[in-house]
C-alpha positions as CSV (number, residue, x, y, z in Angstrom):
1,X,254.2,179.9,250.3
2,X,251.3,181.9,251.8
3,X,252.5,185.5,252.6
4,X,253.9,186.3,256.3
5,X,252.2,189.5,258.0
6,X,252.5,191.1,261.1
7,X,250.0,191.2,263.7
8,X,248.5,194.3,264.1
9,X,249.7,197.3,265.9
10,X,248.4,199.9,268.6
11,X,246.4,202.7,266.6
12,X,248.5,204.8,267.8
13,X,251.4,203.4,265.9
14,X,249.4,203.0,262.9
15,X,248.7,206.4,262.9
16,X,252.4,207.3,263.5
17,X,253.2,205.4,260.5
18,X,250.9,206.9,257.8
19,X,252.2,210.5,259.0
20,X,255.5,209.0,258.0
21,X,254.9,207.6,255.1
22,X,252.7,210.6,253.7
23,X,254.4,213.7,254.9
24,X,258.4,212.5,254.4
25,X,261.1,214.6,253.9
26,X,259.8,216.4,251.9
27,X,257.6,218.7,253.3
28,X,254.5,220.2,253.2
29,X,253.2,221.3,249.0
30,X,250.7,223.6,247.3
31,X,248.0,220.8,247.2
32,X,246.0,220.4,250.0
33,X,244.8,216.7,251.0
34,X,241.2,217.4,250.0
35,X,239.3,217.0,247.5
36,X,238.1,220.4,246.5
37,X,242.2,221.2,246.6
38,X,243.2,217.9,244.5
39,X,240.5,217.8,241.9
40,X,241.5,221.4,241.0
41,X,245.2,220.3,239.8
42,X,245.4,220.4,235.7
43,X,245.6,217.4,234.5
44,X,249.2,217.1,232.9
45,X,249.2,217.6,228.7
46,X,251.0,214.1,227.8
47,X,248.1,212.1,228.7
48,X,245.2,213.5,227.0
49,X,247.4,214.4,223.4
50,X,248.4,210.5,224.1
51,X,244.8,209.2,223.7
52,X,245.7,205.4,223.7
53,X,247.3,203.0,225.9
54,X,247.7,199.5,226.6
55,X,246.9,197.5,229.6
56,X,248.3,194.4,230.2
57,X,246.8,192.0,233.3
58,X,250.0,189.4,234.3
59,X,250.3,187.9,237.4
60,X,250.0,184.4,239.5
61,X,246.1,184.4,238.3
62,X,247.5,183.7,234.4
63,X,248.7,180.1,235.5
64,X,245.7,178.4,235.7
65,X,244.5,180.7,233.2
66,X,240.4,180.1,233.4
67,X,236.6,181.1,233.6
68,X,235.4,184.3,233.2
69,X,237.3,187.2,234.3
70,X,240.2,184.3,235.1
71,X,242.2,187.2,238.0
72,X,239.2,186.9,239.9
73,X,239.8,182.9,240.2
74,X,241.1,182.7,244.0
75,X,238.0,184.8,245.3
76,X,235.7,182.4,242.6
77,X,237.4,179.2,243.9
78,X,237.0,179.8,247.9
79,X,235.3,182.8,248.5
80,X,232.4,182.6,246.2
81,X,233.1,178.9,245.4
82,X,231.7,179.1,242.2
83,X,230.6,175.5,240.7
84,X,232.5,175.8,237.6
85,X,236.0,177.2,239.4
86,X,235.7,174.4,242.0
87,X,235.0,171.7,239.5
88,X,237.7,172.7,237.9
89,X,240.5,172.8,240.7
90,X,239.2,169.3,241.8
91,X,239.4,167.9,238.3
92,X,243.5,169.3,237.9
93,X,244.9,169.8,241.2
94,X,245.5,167.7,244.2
95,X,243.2,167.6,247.3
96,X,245.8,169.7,249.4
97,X,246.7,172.1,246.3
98,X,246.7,175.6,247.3
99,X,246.2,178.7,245.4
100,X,249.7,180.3,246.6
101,X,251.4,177.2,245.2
102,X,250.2,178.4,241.7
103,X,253.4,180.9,242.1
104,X,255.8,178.1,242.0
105,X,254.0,177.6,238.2
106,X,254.7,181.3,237.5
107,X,258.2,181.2,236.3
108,X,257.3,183.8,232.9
109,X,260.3,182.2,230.9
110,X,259.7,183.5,228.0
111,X,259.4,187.0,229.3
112,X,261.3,189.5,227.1
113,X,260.8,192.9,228.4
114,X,262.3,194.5,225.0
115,X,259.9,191.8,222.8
116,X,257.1,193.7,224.8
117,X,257.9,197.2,224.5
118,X,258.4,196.4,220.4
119,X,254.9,194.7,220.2
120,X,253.5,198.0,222.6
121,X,255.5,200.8,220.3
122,X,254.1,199.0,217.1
123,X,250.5,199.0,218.3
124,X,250.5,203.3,218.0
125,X,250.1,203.4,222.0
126,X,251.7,206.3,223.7
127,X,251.4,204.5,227.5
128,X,251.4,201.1,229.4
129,X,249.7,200.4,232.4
130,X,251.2,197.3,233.8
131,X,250.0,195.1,236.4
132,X,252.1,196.0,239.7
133,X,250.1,193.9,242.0
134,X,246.3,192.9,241.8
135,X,243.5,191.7,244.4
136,X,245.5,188.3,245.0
137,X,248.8,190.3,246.5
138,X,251.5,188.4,244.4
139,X,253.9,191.5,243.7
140,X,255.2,192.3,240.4
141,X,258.3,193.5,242.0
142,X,260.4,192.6,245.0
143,X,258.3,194.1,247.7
144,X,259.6,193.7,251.5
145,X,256.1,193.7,252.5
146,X,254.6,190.9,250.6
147,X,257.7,188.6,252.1
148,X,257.4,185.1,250.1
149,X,254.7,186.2,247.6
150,X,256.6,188.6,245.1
151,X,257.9,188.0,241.9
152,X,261.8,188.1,243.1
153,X,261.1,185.5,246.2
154,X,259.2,183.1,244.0
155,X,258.2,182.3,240.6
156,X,260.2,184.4,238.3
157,X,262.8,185.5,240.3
158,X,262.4,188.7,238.4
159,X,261.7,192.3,239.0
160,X,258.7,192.1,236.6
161,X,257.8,195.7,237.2
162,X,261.8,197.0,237.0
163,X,262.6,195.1,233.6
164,X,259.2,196.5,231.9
165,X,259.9,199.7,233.0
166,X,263.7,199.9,231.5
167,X,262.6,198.6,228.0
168,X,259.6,201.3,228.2
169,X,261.7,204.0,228.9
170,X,264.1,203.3,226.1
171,X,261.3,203.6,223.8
172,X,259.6,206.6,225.3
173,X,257.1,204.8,226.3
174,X,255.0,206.2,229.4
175,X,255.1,203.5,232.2
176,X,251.8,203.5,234.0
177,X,251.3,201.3,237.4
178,X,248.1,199.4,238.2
179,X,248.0,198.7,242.1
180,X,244.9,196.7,244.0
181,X,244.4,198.8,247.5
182,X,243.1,195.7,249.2
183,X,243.9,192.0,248.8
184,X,241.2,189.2,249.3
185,X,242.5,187.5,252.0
186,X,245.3,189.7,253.8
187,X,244.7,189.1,257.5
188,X,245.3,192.5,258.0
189,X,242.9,193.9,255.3
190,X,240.2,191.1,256.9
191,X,240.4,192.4,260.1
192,X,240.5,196.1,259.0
193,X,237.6,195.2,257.7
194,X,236.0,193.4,260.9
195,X,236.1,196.9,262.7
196,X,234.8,198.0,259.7
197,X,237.7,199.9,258.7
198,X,238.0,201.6,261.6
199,X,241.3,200.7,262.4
200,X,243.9,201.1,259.2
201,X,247.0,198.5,259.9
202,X,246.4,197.2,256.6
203,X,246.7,200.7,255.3
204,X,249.8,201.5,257.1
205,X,251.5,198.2,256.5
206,X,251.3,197.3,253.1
207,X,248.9,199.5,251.0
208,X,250.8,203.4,251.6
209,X,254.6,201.8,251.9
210,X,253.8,199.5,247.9
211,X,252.5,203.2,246.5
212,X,255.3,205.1,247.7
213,X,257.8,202.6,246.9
214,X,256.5,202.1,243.1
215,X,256.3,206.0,242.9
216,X,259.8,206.6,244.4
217,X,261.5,203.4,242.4
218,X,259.7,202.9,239.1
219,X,258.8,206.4,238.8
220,X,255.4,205.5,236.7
221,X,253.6,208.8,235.5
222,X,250.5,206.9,235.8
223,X,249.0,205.1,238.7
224,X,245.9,203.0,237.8
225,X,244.5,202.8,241.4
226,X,241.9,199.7,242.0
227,X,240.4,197.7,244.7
228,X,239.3,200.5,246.9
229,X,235.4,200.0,246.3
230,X,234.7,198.3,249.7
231,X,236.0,200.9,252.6
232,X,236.3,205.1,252.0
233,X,238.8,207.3,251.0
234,X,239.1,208.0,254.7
235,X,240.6,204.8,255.3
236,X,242.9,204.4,252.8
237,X,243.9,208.2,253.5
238,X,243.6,208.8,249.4
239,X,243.8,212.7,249.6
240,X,246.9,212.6,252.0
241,X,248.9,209.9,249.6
242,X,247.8,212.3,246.6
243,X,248.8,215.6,248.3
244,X,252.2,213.7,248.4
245,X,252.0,212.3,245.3
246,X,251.1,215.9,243.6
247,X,253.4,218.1,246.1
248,X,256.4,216.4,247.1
249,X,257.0,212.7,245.6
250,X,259.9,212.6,241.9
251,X,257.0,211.8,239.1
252,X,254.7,215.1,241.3
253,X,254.8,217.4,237.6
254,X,253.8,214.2,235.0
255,X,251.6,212.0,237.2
256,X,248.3,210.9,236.5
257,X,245.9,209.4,238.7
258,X,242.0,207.9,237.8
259,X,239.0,208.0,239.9
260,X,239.5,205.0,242.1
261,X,240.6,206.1,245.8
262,X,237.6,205.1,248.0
263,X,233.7,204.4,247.9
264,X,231.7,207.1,246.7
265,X,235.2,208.2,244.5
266,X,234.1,207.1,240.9
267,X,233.5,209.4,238.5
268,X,234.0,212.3,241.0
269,X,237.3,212.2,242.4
270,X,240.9,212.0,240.7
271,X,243.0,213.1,237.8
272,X,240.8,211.6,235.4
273,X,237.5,209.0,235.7
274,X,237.0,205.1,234.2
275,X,233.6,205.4,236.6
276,X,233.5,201.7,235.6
277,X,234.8,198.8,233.5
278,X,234.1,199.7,229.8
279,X,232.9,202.9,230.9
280,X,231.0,204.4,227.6
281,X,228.8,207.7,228.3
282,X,226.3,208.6,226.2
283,X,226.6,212.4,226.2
284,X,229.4,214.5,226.3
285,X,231.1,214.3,229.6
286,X,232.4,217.4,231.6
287,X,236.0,215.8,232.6
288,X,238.7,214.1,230.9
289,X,238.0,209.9,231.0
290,X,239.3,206.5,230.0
291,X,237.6,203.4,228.6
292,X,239.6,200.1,229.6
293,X,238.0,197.6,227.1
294,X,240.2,194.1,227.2
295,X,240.2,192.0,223.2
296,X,239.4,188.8,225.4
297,X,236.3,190.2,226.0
298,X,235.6,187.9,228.9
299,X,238.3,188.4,230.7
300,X,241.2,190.6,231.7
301,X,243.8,188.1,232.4
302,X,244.9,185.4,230.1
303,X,242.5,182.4,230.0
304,X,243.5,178.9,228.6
305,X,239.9,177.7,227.2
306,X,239.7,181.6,225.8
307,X,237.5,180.7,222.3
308,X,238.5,182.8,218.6
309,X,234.9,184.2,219.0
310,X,235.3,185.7,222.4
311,X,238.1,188.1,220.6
312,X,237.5,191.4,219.7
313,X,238.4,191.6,215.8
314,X,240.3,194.8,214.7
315,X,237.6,196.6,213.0
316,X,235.5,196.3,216.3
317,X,238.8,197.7,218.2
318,X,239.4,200.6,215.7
319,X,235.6,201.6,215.8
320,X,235.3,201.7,219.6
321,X,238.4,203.6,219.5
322,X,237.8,206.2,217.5
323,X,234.4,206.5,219.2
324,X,236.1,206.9,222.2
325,X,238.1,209.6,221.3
326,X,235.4,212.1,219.6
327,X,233.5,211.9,222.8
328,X,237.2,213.3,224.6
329,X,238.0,210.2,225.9
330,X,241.1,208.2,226.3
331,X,241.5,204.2,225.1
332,X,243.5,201.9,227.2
333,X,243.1,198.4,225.5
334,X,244.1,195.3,227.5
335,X,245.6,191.7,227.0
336,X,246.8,189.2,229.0
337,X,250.1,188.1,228.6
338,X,250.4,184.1,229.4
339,X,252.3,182.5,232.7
340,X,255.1,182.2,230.8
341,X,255.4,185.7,229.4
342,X,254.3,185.2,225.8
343,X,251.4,187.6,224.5
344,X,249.1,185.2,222.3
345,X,249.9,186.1,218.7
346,X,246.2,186.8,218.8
347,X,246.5,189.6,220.5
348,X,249.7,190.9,219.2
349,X,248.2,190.8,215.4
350,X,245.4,193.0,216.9
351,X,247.7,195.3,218.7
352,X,250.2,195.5,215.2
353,X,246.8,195.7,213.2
354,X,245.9,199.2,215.1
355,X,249.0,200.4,214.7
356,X,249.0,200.0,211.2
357,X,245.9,201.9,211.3
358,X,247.4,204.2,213.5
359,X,250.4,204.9,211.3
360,X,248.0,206.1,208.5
361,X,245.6,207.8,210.6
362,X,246.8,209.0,213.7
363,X,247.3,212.6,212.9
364,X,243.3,212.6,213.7
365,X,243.6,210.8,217.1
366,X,247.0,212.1,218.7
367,X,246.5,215.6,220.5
368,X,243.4,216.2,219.5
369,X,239.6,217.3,221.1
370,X,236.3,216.7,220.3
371,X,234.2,218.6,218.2
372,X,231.1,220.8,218.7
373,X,229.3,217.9,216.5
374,X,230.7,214.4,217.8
375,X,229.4,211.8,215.6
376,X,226.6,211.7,212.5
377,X,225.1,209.0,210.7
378,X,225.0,208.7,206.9
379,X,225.6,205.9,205.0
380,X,228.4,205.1,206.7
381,X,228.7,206.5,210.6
382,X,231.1,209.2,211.1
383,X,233.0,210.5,214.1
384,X,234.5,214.0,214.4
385,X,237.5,215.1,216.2
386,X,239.5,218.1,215.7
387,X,242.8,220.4,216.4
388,X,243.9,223.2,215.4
389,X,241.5,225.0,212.7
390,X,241.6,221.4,211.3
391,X,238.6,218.8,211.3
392,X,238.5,215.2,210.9
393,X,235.7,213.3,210.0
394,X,236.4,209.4,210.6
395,X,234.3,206.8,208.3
396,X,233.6,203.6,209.7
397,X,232.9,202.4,206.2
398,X,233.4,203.3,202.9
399,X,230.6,205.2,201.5
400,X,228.7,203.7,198.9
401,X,227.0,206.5,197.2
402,X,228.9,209.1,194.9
403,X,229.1,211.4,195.9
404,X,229.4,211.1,199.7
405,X,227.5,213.8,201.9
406,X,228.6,215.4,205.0
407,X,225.7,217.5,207.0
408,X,227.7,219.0,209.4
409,X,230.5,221.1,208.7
410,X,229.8,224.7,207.4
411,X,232.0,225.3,204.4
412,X,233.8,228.9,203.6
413,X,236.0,230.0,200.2
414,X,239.0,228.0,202.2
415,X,237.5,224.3,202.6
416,X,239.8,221.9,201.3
417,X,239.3,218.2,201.5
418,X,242.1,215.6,201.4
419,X,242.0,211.4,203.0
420,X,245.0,210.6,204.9
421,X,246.0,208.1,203.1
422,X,246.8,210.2,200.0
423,X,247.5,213.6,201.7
424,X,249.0,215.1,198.8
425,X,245.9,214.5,196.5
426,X,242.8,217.2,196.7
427,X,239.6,215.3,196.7
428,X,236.7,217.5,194.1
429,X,233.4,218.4,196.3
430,X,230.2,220.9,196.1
431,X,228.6,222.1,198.9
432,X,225.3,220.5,200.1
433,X,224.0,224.1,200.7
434,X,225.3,227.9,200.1
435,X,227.0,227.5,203.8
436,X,226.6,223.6,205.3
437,X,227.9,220.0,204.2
438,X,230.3,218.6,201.8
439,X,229.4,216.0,198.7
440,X,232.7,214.9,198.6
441,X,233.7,212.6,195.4
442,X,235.6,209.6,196.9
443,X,238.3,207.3,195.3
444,X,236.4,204.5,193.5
445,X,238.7,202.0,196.0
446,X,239.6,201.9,199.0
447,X,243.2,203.2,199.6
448,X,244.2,201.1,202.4
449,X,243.2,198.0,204.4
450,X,240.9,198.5,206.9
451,X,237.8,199.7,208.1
452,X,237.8,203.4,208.9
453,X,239.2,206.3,206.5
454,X,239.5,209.8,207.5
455,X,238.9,212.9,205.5
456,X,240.8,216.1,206.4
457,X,239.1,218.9,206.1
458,X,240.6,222.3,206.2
459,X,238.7,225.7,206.2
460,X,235.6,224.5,207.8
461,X,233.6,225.6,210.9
């Protein structure tokens, strides 16, 4: 079951075909396809007042389920060959076993849609990005251009992408797309590639006609773009797809878009930047970004010999969170779901576990920015964020010292000071000096489970 191309086509046929594809009925929009015109367009409000979302890696890849960074497996196993990848395939799987006949093995059937939107609402996430298609080409949907190697033709027999979507939307629940632009071993893509990527039937054939169909079916109002890092934006003809995307295509008013459209694009280019995998800037940055950060932290997709150690714990998750969002960024946090569509209970304590947290705390995540101080060390570490006139100062720790000292916030005859699990209940403090810091007196206890507490505080600059 290996998936049936077409040879390639004149140029001038290819050309004919992206003008087609791009330009539609629709016409001609406001957004030009270049970058100084696309990089200008506001980034719509849901996303950064959303601050957290879930990313969930599924495909062919999570039935062998193994080694480090287990999606990657096919490219280990006979493009890199990796020793421990082909030791492994020899030591399971017959002689003439090929990697497309892992799909027969992928027949997820134990996926509940519904199950998964419950376990995504709990966690406190306000997005999903889903796994449309990744570098291997197995489709999460039933693509006609991935003929014999999509998720309705074989495997499943499922619209993977269609039934997630539905049970997302009931929950209002964003439904965000993550799409590979090239696939290892597409003969198309390959000899793209040989001209170096002067000729574009790949492009033309399979990469423009998957994003406008997910855009024009699903409707996501995210696409997670990926695989793009080995030919330009030229080639893929990014700023002509986003002019459509932006101008002309149903999801053009909600739709977000990252950084990853071409070499050269990360970090410069799109509706908001990952740069790279776990991205985590030191300073400030001067655009609106996204850590991915998976709780297997070896791997993305599921992985069979995956050890308790190699799992983020929740406190770990919590305090790389709320890190994430003082410095003005957004957290997607990824699992794995397993071949047969159940999420390890591993990660679904961890993703309940946040949203507990969440439930208690969130008022100091959800819609807000960072703060003109984003972070100070005390005895316990502190990260601000704030909105409104309202500032939160998250604890990573309970303090140990009474009272407990804030440096940074400048107090006035308003400042009020309340923790958010008793909102009601005024917490007593002095000021450190005539006009800066808090010593706040804290609850002898904890109030909650947990690692982090935030204090409210009201009338300070």
């Amino acid at each position: 079951m290996v998936t049936m191309l077409p040879s390639p086509r004149p140029t001038c046929i290819v050309l004919f075909l992206i003008s087609v594809l791009l330009i539609g009925p629709g016409g001609a929009g406001h957004y030009e396809p270049n970058w100084n015109s696309l990089d200008a367009r506001p980034l719509p409000g849901w996303y950064d007042e959303g601050k957290i979302g879930i990313f969930v890696h599924w495909g062919v890849f999570s039935v062998p389920g193994y080694s480090q960074f287990s999606e990657w497996l096919w490219y280990w196993w006979k493009h890199d060959q990796r020793a421990d990848v082909v030791q492994f395939m020899k030591r399971n799987y017959p002689p003439d076993f090929k990697y497309a006949d892992f799909a027969n093995k992928f027949h997820a059937e134990f996926f509940d849609p519904n199950e998964w939107a419950d376990i995504f609402k709990a966690s406190g996430a306000r997005y999903i990005v889903f796994t449309s298609k990744h570098h291997e080409g197995f489709t999460n949907w039933p693509s006609e251009t991935s003929w014999n190697w999509n998720s309705m033709d074989v495997g499943p027999h499922r619209d993977l992408v269609g039934e997630l979507a539905a049970a997302l939307k009931k929950r209002s629940l964003r439904l965000g797309l993550y799409h590979s632009m090239y696939e290892w071993f597409n003969p198309l893509y390959l000899s793209d590639k040989a001209s170096g990527f002067k000729t574009q039937h790949f492009v033309a054939m399979k990469t423009l006609p998957e994003l406008r169909f997910l855009v024009e079916t699903y409707r996501p109002d995210l696409i997670w773009s990926d695989g793009d890092w080995e030919a330009p934006d030229t080639y893929w003809n990014s700023t002509q797809f986003l002019a459509w995307l932006y101008n002309d295509s149903p999801v053009k008013d909600e739709v977000v878009t990252n950084d990853r459209w071409g070499l050269g694009c990360y970090c410069k280019h799109g509706g908001y930047y990952n740069c790279a995998d776990r991205y985590s800037p030191s300073k400030l940055p001067d655009h609106k970004w996204e850590k991915c950060q998976s709780i297997d932290t070896r791997s993305w997709g599921y992985r069979r010999d995956m050890k308790f150690i190699e799992v983020m714990d929740l406190p770990s998750i919590i305090k790389d969170m709320v890190a994430v969002v003082a410095m003005g960024g957004n957290y997607l946090l990824n699992i794995g779901p397993m071949a047969d569509g159940m999420i390890a209970p591993v990660f679904e304590e961890r993703l309940r576990g946040l949203g507990a947290w969440l439930q208690i705390n969130g008022d100091a995540i959800y819609s807000t920015t960072f703060w003109r101080n984003q972070t100070e060390n005390n005895t316990v570490e502190v990260w601000y964020t704030t909105k409104n006139s309202t500032v939160y100062a998250i604890l990573l720790g309970w303090p140990s010292n009474q009272p407990f000292h804030l440096i940074t916030p400048k107090i006035s005859a308003t400042t009020n000071v309340t923790l958010l699990d008793y909102p009601d209940m005024r917490l007593k403090w002095k000021p450190l000096t005539p006009t800066d810091g808090l010593m706040i007196l804290m609850p002898l206890m904890p109030p909650s489970h947990g690692n982090a507490w935030t204090l409210k505080l009201e009338g300070v600059a």
